[in-house]
C-alpha positions as CSV (number, residue, x, y, z in Angstrom):
1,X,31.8,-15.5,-30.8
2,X,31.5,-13.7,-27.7
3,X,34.5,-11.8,-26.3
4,X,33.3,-10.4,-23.2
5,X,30.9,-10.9,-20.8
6,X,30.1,-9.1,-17.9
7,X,28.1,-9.8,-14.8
8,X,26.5,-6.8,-12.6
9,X,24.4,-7.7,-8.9
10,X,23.1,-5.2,-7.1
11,X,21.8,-5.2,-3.8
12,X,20.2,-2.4,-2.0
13,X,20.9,-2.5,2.1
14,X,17.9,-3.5,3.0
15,X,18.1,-6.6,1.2
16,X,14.4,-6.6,-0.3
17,X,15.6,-6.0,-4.2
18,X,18.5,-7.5,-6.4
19,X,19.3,-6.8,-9.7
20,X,21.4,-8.9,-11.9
21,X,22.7,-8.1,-15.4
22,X,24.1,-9.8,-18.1
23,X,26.4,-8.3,-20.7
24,X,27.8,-9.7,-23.9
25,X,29.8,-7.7,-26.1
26,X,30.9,-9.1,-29.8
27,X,33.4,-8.6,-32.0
28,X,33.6,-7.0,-35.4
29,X,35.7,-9.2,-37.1
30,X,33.3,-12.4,-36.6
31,X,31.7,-14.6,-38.9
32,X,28.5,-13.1,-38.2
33,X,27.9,-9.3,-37.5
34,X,25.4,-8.3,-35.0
35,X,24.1,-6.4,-37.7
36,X,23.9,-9.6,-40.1
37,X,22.2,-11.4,-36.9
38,X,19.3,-8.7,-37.2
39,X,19.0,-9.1,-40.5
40,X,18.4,-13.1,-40.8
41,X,15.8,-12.8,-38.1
42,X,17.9,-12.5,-34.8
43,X,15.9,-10.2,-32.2
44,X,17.1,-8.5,-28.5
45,X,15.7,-10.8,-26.5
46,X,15.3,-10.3,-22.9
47,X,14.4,-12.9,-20.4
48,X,13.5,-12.6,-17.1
49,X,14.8,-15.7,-15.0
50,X,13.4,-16.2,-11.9
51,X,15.4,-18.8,-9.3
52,X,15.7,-19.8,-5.8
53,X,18.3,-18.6,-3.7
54,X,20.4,-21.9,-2.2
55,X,20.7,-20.5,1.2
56,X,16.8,-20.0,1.3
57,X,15.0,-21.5,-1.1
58,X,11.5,-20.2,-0.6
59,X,12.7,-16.8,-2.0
60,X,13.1,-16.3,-5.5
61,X,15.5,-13.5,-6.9
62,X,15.4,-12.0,-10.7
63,X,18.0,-12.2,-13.2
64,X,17.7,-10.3,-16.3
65,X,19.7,-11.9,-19.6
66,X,19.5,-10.1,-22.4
67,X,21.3,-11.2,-26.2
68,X,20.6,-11.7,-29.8
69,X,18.6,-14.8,-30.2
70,X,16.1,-16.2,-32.9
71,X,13.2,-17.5,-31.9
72,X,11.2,-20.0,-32.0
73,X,14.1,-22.2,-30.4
74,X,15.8,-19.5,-28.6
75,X,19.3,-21.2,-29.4
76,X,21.5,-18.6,-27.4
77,X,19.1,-18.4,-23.9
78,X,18.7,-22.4,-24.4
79,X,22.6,-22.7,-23.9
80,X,22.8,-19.7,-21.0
81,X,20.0,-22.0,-19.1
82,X,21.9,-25.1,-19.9
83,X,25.0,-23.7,-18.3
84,X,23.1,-22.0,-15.4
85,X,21.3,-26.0,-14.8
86,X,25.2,-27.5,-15.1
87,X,27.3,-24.8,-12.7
88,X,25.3,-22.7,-10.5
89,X,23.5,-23.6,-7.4
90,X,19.8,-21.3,-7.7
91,X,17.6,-24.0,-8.9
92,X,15.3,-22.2,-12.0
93,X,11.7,-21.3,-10.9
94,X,10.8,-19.9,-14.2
95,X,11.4,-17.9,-17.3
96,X,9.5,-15.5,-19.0
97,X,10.9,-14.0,-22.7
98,X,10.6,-10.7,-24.3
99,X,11.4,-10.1,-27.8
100,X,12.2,-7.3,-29.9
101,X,13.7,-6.2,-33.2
102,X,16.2,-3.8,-33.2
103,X,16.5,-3.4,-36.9
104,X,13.3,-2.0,-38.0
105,X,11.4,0.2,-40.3
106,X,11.0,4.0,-39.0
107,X,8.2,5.1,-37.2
108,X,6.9,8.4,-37.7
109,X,4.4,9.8,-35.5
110,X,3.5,12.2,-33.4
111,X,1.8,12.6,-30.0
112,X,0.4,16.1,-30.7
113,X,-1.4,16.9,-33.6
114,X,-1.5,20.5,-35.6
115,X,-4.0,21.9,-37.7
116,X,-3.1,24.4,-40.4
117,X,-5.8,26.8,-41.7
């Protein structure tokens, strides 16, 4: 269970970008751990979500989500777009998903390489 989420928009004064930012923070104490998540399969996963701005709807603004979710189904971004469809005005233009694991083996590597005589 999520216990907080926070929402960031920034503008710059010109007007010609926007970010938005999505924040959930979780509890320890629930049934599930972040940490468990990662472990069954959960990945960060980071969708862009394009929509059209209800004052003007020819321009398109980005919003960035980002959570644990398991894909294929996407259970967790399914139920953010679901709620953005029901209560906010910007109709979706589209959606493109990134995916990464978090919990992973270590990579070691090096962008130099020695030689030793």
């Amino acid at each position: 269970m999520r216990l907080h989420n926070f929402f960031l928009r920034v503008y710059e004064p010109s007007g010609i970008l926007s970010v938005d930012l999505h924040l959930s923070l979780y509890r320890q104490g629930d049934d599930m751990t972040m940490l468990d998540r990662q472990l069954q399969g959960w990945r960060l996963t980071t969708a862009e979500i394009l929509y059209r701005l209800p004052d003007h709807p020819k321009l398109l603004q980005s919003y960035i989500w980002q959570e644990l979710d398991l894909a294929p189904r996407y259970p967790a971004l399914t139920r953010f777009l679901e709620f953005w469809e029901r209560s906010l005005d910007g109709r979706l233009h589209s959606v493109r998903v990134a995916q990464s694991g978090i919990v992973a083996p270590a990579r070691v590597g090096a962008g130099v390489e020695f030689r030793l005589n």
